[in-house]
Structures are given as C-alpha cells and as structure tokens.
LONUBA-331473 format. One record per residue (C-alpha): residue number from 1; residue in one letter; x, y, z. Coordinates in Angstrom, 1 decimal. Last residue first. Layout:
{i NUM aa a px X py Y pz Z}
...
//
This chain:
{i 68 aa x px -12.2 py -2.0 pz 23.0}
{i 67 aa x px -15.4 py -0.8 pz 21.4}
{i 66 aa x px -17.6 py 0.8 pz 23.5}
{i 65 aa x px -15.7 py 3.7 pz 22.3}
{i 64 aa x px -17.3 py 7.4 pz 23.4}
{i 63 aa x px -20.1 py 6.4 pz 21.4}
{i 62 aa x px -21.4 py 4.2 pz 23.7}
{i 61 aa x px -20.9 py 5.9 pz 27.3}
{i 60 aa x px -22.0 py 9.0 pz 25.6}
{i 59 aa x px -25.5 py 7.5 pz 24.3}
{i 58 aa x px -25.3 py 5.4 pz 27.8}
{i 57 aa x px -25.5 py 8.9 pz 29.4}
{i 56 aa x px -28.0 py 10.3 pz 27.8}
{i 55 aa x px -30.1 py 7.4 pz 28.6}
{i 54 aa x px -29.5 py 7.4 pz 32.0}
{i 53 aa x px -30.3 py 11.5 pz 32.4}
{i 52 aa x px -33.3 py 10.6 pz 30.7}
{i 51 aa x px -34.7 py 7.6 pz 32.5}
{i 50 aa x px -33.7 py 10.0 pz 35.6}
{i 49 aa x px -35.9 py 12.4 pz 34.2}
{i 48 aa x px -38.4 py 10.6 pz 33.9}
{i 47 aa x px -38.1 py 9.1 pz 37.3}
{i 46 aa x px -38.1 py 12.8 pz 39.1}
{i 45 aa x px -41.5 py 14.0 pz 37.4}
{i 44 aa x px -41.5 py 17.8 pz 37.5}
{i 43 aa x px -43.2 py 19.2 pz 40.0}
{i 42 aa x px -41.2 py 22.1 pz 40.5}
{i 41 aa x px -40.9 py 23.2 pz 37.0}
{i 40 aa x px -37.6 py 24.1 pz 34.9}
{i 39 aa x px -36.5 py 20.5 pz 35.3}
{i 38 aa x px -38.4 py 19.3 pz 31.8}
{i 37 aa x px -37.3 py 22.5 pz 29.8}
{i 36 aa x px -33.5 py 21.2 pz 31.2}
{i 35 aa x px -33.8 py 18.0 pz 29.7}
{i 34 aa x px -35.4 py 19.1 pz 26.4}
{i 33 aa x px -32.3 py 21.3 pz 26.0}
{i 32 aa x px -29.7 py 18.1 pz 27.4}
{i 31 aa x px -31.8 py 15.7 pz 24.7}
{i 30 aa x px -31.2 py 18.6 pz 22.0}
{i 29 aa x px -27.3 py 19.0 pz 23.1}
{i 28 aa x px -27.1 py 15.0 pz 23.3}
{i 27 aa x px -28.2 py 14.8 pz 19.4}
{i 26 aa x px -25.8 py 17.7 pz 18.4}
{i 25 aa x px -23.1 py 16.1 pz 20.0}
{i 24 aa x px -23.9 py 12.9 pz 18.6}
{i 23 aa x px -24.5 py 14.5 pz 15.2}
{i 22 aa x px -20.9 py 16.2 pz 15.3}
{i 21 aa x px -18.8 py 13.5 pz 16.8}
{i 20 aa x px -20.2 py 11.0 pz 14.2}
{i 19 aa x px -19.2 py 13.6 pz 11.5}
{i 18 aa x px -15.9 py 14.0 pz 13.2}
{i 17 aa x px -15.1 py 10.1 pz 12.9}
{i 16 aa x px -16.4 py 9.8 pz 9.7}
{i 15 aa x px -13.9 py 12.5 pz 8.3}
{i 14 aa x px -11.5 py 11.5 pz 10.6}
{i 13 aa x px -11.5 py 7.7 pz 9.0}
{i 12 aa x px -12.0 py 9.5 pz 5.5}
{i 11 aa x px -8.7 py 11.3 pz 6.0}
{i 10 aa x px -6.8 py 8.7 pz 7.1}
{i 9 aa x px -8.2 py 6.3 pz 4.2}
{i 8 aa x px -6.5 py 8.8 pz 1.5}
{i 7 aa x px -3.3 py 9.2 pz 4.0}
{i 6 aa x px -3.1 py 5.3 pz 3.3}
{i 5 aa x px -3.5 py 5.3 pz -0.3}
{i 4 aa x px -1.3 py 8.3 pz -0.9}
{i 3 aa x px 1.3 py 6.5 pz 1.1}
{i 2 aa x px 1.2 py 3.3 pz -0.9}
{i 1 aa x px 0.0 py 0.0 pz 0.0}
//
C-alpha cells in the first residue's frame, strides 16, 4: 500500500469520525435542551428524568468507544 492510499483512508476515518462527533453532540445537546425544559418546574416528574439523564449517558458511554 502506498502512502497516498493510506493518508486517503486517514482522512475518510476522521472525516467519519468528526461527523459522528458532530451529530452525537448535536443529538445530546437537543436531549440536554429538552432535559433542562423538563427540570424548569417544581413538580417535574423525578423518574423521567432520571430515565433521561441514563439514557444520555449510555448514548455517551457508547459512542465514546464501547469498542475496546
């Protein structure tokens, strides 16, 4: 394999890599958003939004590299 193949793949791996980054941040910014609309009243429901909090964090736990 050349070295123009291999910087080619390089930068489609951190193109992909940074578009992943991108939506998932952009996903978790919308669920943090709808979070804090959720919190902004008294009675809010505590076990809803502790679903929430725990599914944002798995989203970050998983795409922070599950993958070992």
């Amino acid at each position: 394999v050349d070295k123009a193949a291999t910087r080619r793949k390089f930068v489609l791996v951190k193109r992909d890599v940074q578009n992943k980054a991108f939506e998932v941040s952009e996903e978790l910014e919308k669920d943090l958003k709808n979070l804090a609309k959720l919190t902004e009243s008294d009675d809010f429901d505590q076990a809803e939004v502790q679903k929430k909090i725990d599914g944002i964090l798995e989203k970050i736990a998983s795409d922070s590299g599950g993958e070992d």
